[in-house]
C-alpha positions as CSV (number, residue, x, y, z in Angstrom):
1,X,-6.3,-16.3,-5.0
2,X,-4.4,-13.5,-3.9
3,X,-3.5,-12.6,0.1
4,X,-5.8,-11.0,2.5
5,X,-3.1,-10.2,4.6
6,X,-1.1,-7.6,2.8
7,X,2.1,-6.0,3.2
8,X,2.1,-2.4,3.1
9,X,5.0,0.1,2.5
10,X,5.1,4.1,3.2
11,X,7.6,6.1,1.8
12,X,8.1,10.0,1.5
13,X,8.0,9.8,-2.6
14,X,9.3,7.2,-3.5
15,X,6.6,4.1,-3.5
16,X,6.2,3.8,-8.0
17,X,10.1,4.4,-8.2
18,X,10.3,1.2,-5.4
19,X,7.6,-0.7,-6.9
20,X,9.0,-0.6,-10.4
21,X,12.2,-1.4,-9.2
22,X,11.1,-4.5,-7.4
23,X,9.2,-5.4,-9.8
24,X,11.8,-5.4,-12.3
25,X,14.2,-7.8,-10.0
26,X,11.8,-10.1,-8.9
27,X,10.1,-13.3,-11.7
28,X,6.6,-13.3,-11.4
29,X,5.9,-9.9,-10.4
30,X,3.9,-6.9,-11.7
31,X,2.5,-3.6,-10.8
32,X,-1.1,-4.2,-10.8
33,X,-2.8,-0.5,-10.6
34,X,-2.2,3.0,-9.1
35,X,-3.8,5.9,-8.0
36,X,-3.8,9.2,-6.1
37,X,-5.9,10.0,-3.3
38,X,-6.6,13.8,-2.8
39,X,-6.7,15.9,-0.1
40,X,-4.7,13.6,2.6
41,X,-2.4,15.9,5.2
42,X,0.6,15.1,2.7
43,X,-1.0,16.4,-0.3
44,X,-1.9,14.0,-2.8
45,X,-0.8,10.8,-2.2
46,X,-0.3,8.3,-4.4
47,X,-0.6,4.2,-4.1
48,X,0.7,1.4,-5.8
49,X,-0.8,-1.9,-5.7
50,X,1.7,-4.8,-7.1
51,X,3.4,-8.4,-6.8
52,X,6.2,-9.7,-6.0
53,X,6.9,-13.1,-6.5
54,X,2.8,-13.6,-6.4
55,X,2.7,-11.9,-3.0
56,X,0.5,-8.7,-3.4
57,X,1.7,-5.6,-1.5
58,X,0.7,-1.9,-2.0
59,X,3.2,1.3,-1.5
60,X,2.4,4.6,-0.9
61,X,3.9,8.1,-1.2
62,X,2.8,10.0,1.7
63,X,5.3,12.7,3.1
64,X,8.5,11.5,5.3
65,X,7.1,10.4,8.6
66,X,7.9,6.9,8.8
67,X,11.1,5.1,7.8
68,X,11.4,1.3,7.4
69,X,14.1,-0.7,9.7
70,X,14.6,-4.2,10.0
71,X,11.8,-5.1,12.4
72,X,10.1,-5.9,9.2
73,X,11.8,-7.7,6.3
74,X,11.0,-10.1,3.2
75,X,12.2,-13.2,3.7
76,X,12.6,-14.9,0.1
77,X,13.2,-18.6,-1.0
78,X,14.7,-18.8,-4.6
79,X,15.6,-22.5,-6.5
80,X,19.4,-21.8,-7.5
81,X,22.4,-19.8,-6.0
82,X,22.9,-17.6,-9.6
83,X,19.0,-16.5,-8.7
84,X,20.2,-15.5,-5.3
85,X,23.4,-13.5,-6.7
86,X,21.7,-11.6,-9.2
87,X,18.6,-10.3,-7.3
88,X,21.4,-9.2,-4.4
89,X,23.3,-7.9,-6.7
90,X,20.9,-5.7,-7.6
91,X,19.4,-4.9,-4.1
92,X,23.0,-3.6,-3.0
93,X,23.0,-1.2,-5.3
94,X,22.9,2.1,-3.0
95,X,21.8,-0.8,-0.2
96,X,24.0,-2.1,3.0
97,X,25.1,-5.4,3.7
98,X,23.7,-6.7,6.9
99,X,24.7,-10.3,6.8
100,X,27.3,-10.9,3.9
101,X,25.7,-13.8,1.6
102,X,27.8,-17.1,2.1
103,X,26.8,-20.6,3.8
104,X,25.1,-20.7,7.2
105,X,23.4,-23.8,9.1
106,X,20.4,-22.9,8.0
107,X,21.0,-22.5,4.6
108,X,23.9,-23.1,2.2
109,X,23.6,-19.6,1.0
110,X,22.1,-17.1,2.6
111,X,22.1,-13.2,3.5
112,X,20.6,-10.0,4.6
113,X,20.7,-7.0,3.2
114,X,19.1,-3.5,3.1
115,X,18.4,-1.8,0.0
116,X,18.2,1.5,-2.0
117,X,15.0,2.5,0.1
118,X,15.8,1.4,3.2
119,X,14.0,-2.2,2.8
120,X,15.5,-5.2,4.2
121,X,16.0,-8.6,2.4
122,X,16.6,-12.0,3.5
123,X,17.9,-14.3,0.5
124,X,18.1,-17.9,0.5
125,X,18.7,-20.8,-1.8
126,X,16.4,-24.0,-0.8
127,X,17.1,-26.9,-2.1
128,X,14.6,-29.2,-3.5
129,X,10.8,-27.8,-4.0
130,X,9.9,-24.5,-3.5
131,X,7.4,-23.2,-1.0
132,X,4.1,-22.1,-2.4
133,X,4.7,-19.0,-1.2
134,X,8.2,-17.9,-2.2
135,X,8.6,-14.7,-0.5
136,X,7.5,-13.9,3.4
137,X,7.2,-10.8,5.3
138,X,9.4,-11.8,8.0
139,X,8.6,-10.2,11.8
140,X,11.8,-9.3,13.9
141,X,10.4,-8.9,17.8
142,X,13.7,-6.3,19.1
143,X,14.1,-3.9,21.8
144,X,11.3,-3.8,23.9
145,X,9.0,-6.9,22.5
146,X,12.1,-9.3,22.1
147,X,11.0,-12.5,23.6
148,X,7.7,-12.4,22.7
149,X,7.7,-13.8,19.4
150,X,5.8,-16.5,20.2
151,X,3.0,-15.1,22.9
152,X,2.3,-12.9,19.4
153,X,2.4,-16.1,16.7
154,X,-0.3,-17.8,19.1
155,X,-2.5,-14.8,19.3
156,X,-2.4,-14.0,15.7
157,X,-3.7,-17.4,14.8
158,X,-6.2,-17.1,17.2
159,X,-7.7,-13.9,16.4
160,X,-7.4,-14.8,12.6
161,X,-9.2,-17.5,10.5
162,X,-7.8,-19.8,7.9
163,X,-4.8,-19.6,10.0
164,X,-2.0,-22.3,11.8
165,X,1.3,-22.7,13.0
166,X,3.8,-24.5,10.9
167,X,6.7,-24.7,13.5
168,X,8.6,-22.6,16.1
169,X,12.4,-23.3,16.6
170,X,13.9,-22.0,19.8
171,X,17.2,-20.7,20.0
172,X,19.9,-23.0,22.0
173,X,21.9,-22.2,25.3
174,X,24.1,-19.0,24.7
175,X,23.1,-19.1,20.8
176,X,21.8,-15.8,21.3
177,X,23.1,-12.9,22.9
178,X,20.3,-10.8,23.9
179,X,18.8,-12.4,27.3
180,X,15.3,-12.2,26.3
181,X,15.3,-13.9,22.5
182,X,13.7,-17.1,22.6
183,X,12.6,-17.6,19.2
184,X,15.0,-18.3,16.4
185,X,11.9,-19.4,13.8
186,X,8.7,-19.5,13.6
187,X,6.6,-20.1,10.6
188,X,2.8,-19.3,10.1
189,X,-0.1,-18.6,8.6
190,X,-3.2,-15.8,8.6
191,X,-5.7,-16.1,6.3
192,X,-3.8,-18.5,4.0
193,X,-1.0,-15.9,3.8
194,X,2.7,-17.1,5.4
195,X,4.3,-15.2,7.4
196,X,7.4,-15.6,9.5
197,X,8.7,-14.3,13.3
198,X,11.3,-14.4,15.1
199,X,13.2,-12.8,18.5
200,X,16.1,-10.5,17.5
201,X,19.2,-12.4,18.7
202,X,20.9,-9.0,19.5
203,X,20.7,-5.9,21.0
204,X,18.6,-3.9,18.6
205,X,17.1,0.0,19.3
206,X,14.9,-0.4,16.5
207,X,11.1,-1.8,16.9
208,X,7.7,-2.3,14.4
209,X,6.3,1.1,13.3
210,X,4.0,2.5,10.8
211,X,6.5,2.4,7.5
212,X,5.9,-1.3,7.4
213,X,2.0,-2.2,7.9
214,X,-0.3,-5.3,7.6
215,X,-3.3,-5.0,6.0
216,X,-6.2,-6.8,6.2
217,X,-9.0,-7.0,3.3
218,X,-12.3,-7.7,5.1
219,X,-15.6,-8.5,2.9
220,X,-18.0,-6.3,5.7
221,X,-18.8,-4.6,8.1
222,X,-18.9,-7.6,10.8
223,X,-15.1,-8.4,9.4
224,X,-14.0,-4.6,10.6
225,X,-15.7,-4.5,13.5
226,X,-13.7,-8.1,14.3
227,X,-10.2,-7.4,14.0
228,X,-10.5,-3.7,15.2
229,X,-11.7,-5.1,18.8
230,X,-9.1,-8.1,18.7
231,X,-5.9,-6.3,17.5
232,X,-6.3,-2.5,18.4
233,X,-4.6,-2.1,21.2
234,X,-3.0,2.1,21.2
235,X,-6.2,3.9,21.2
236,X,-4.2,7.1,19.7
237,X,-2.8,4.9,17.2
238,X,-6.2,4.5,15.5
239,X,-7.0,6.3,12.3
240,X,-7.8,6.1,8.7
241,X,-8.6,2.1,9.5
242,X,-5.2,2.6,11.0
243,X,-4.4,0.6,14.6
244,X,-1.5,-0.8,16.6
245,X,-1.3,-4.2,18.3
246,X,-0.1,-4.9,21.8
247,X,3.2,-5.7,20.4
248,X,3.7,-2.2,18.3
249,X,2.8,-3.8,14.6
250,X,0.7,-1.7,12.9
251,X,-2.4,-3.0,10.8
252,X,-5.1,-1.3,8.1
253,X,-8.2,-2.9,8.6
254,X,-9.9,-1.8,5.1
255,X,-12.8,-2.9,3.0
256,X,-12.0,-5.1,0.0
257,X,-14.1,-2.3,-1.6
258,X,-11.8,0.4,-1.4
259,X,-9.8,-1.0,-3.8
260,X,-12.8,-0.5,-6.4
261,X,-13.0,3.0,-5.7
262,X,-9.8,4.2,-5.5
263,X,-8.6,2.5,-8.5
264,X,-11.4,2.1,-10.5
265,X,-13.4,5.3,-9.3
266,X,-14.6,8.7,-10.6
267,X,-12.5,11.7,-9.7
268,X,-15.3,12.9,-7.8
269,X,-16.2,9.7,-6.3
270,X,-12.4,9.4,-5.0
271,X,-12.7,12.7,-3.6
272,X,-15.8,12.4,-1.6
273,X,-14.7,8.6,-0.3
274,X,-11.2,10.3,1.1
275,X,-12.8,13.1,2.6
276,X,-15.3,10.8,4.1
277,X,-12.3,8.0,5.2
278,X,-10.2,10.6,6.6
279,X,-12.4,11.9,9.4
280,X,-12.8,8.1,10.2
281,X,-10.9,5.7,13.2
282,X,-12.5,2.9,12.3
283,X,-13.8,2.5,8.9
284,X,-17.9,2.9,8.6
285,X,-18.7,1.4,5.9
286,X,-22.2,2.6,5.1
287,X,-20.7,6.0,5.6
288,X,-18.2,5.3,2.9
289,X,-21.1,4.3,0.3
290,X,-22.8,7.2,0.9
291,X,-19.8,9.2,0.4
292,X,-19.8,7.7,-2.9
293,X,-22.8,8.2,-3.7
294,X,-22.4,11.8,-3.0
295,X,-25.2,11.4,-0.3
């Protein structure tokens, strides 16, 4: 079954060249369809729906108004330390060392690094099993939300379903240096997907923003309606299914459905469906069929 929760990546052109190239690195991973949707203010846009390690994300190319930071990062768990070497390796190609990969308490070897595209990886040999889920999107709470890393684990897992909280760690006296991090880990689920969070341990000026969103694939109309009233919290954030929590993450709430048009759809049915979508805050579904009907 693959994750409702899904991580979601805008770049200025460069989402198939990222895809493929992470795709490529990564066991178990595969671009699973693409498409370009007319007509959006960047021009044509295109999306990529793929895996990595399992975990379904999408990418798109929409024109350079977002760039990812570290507020966001994939946090991944790999069996042997030659796996770790060679996929960092590779990421630091054109990337930037943010914590050099040797032994650390937590992990016998383990770092963080930024890659080609501005993404940013945290590598880590486990020893023993493997999680079922071997690669995380991993949230950093910095600048202005640092210290609330928890207040938002506990409100995600109450607004979402099929969702719990494994642990949360707490960071010991003078462990970290910015006053208001709290949080060192904290590992959970939404909707069967795991996620992890954390309070940056320094001082940080970056924060969540749209380069690095959540999706959520709801079945209907009642699911929309749901997590629009729970999570929206900026009302001029919302557009395009498009909101903002009261934390600064940024979320799609979309139909499962648009998947089948936009990959799977007529030219003219694409067409109609993004003219209809892009008019939208939050997503009306019956509007949407209608659209593709060409009613």
């Amino acid at each position: 079954m693959m994750n409702k929760v899904v991580p979601h990546l805008w770049f200025d052109k460069e989402a198939r060249e990222a895809a493929e190239f992470y795709t490529k690195i990564f066991d178990n991973s595969k671009i699973r369809s693409s498409a370009i949707v007319p007509g959006t203010p960047s021009g044509d846009a295109e999306i990529i729906d793929f895996e990595i390690l399992g975990l379904r994300c999408q990418a798109i190319s929409a024109g350079p108004y977002f760039k990812v930071n570290p507020s966001i990062s994939f946090m991944v768990s790999l069996g042997t330390k030659e796996e770790v070497d060679s996929i960092w390796a590779s990421l630091q190609e054109g990337g930037e060392v943010l914590m050099p990969l040797e032994e650390y308490p937590f992990s016998k070897w383990y770092g963080w690094i930024k890659d080609r595209y501005g993404l940013t990886w945290q590598l880590m040999q486990i020893e023993g099993e493997l999680p079922k889920q071997s690669i995380k999107p991993c949230l950093l709470f910095s600048n202005g939300v640092c210290g609330m890393a928890e207040e938002a684990v506990k409100f995600y897992t109450e607004v979402f379903a099929d969702s719990s909280i494994g642990m949360i760690s707490k960071y010991g006296e003078s462990e970290a240096l910015h006053e208001k991090a709290k949080v060192n880990f904290a590992a959970y689920e939404l909707l069967q997907t795991e996620l992890v969070a954390m309070d940056n341990a320094m001082e940080a000026d970056f924060t969540f923003n749209e380069a690095l969103s959540l999706i959520v694939m709801c079945k209907d109309q009642n699911e929309i309606d749901y997590y629009w009233e729970k999570l929206s919290a900026v009302p001029e954030a919302e557009q395009c299914g498009w909101i903002k929590d009261k934390y600064g993450l940024s979320w799609q709430i979309i139909p499962e459905s648009m998947d089948e048009v936009f990959y799977m759809g007529s030219k003219d049915e694409v067409a109609r469906v993004t003219e209809a979508f892009l008019k939208m805050k939050k997503v009306d579904l019956a509007e949407l069929e209608r659209a593709k009907k060409g009613i």
